[in-house]
Backbone as CSV, one residue per row, in Angstrom:
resi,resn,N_x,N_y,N_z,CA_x,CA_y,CA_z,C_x,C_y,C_z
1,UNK,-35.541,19.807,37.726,-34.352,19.799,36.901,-34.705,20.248,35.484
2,UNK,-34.156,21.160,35.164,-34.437,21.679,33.134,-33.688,20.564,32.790
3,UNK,-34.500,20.925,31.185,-33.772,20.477,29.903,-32.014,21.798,29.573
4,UNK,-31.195,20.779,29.419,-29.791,21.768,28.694,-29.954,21.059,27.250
5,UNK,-29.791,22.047,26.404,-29.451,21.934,25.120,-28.194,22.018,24.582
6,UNK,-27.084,21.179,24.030,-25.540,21.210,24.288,-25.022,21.014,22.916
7,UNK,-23.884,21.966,22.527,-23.562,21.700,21.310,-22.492,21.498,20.972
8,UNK,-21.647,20.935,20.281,-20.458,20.254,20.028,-19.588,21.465,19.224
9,UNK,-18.673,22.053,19.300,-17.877,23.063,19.177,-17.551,22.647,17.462
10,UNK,-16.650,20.947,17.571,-16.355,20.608,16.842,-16.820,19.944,15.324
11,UNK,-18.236,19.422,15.947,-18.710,18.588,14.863,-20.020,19.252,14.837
12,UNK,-20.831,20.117,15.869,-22.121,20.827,15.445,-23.130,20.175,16.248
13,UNK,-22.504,18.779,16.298,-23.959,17.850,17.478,-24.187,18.603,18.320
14,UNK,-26.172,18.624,18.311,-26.768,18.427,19.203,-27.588,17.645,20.123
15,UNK,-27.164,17.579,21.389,-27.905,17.049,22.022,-28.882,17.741,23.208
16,UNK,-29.542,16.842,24.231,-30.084,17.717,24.910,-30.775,16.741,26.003
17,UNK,-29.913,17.174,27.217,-29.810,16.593,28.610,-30.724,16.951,29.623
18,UNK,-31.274,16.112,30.280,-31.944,16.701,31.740,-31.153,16.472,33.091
19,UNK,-31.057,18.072,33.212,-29.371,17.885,34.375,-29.542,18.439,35.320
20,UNK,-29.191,18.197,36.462,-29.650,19.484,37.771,-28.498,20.414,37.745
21,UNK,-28.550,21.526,37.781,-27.079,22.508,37.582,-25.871,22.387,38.269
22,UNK,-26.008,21.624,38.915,-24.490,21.122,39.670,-24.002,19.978,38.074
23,UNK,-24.709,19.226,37.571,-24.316,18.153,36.923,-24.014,18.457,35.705
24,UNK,-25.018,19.665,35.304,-24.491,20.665,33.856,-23.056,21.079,34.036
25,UNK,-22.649,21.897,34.894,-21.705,22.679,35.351,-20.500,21.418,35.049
26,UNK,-20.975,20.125,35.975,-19.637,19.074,36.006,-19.405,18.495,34.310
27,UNK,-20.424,18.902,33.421,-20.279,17.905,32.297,-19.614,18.956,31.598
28,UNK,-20.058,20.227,31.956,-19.278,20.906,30.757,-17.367,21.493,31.168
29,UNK,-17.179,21.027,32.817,-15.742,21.176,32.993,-15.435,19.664,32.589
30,UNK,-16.201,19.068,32.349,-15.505,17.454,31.516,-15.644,17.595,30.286
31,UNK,-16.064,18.102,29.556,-16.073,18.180,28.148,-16.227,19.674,27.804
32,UNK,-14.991,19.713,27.339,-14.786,21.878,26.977,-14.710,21.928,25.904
33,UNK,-15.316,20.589,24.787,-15.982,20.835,22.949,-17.170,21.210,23.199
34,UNK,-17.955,20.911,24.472,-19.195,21.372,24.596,-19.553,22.331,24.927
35,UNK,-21.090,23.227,24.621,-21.035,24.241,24.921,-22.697,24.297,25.008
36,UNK,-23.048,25.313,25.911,-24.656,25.354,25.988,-25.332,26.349,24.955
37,UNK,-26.181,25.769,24.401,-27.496,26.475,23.382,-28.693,26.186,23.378
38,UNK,-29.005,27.415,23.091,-30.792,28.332,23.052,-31.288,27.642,22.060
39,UNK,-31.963,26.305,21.912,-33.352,25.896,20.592,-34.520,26.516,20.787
40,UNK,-35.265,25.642,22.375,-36.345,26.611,22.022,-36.490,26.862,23.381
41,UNK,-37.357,28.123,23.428,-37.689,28.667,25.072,-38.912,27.666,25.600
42,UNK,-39.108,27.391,26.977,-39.826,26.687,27.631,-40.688,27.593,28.277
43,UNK,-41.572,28.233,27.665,-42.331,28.965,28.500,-43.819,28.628,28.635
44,UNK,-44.174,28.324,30.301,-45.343,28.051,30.874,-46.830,28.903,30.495
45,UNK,-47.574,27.733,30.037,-49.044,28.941,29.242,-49.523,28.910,30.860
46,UNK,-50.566,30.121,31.195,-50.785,30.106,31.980,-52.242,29.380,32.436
47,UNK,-53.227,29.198,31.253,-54.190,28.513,31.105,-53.972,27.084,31.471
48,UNK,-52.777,26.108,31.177,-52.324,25.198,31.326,-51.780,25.070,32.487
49,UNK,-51.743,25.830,33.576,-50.858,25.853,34.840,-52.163,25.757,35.408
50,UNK,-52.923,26.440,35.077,-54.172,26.638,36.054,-54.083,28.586,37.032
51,UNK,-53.433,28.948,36.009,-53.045,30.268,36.838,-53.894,31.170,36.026
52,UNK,-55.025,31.363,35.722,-55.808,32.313,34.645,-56.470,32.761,36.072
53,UNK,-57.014,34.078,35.583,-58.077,35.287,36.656,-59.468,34.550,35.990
54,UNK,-59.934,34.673,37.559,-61.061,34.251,37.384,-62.133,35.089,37.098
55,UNK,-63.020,35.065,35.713,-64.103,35.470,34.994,-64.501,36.856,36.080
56,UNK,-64.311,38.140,35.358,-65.238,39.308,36.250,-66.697,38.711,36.900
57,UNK,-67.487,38.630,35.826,-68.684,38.557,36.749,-68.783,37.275,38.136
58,UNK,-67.949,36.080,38.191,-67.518,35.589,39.219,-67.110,36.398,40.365
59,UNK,-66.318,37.505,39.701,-65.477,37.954,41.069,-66.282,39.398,41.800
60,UNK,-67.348,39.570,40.569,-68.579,40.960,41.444,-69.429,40.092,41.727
61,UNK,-70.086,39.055,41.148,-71.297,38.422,42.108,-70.910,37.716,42.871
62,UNK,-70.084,36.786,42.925,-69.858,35.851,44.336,-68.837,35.991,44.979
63,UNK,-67.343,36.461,44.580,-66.380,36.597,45.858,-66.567,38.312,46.247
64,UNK,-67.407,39.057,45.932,-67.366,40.461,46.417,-68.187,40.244,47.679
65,UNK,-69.676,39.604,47.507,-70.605,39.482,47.986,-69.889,38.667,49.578
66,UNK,-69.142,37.784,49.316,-68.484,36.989,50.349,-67.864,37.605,51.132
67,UNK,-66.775,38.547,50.535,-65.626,39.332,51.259,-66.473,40.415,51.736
68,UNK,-67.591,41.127,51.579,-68.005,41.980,51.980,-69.054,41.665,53.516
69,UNK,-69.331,40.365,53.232,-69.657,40.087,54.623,-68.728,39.252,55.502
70,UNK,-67.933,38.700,54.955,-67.258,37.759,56.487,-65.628,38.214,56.407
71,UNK,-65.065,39.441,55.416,-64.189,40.331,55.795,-64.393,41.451,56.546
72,UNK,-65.420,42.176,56.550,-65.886,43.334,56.797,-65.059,44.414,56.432
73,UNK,-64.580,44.523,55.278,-63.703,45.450,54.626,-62.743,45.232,54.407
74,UNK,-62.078,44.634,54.932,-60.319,44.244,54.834,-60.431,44.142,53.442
75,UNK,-58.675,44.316,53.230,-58.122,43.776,52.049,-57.895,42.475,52.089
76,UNK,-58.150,41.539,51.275,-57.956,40.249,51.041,-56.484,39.761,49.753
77,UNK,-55.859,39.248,50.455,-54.284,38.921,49.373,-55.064,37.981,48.192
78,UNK,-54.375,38.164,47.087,-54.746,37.194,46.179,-54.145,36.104,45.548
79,UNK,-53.823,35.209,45.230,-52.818,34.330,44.252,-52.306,34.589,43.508
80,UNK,-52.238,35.648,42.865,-51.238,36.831,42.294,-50.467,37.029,42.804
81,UNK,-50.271,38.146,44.188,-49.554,38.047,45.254,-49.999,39.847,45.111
82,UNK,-51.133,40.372,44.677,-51.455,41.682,44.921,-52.860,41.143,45.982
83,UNK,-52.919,42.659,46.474,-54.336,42.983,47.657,-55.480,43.239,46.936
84,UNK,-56.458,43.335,46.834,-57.764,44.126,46.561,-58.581,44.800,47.436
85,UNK,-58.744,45.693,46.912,-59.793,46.768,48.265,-61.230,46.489,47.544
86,UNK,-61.646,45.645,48.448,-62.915,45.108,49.117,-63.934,46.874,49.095
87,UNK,-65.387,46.247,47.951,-65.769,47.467,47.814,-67.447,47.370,48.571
């Protein structure tokens, strides 16, 4: 469920709700002084997710060395969601 950030037409209040979008949708056909607004963007670091590429020389000395013997060439998918051609 996000954060909505909601602002009062009339008086300027802000507040800021954690709503599942069915419940946003119902609060704002119950209250039409309210209105939705942009403070700040929520954007995911990727270091903090755990989603960073792993170090080159990791990926020529030990997963090349791996895929090159118990793939025998294949392309291998990655957690990215791209292929690599296995050298």
């Amino acid at each position: 469920m996000p954060n909505y950030d909601f602002k009062n037409k009339v008086t300027g209040e802000i507040v800021e709700k954690f709503l599942t979008i069915a419940a946003m949708e119902q609060f704002l056909t119950e209250n039409p002084d309210w209105e939705i607004t942009f403070l700040k963007m929520q954007v995911g670091d990727p270091v903090v997710l755990g989603v960073q590429r792993p170090p080159s020389d990791f990926t020529n000395y030990v997963l090349k060395p791996i895929e090159k013997r118990y793939n025998h060439g294949k392309q291998r998918e990655t957690r990215f969601g791209r292929k690599i051609q296995n050298v």
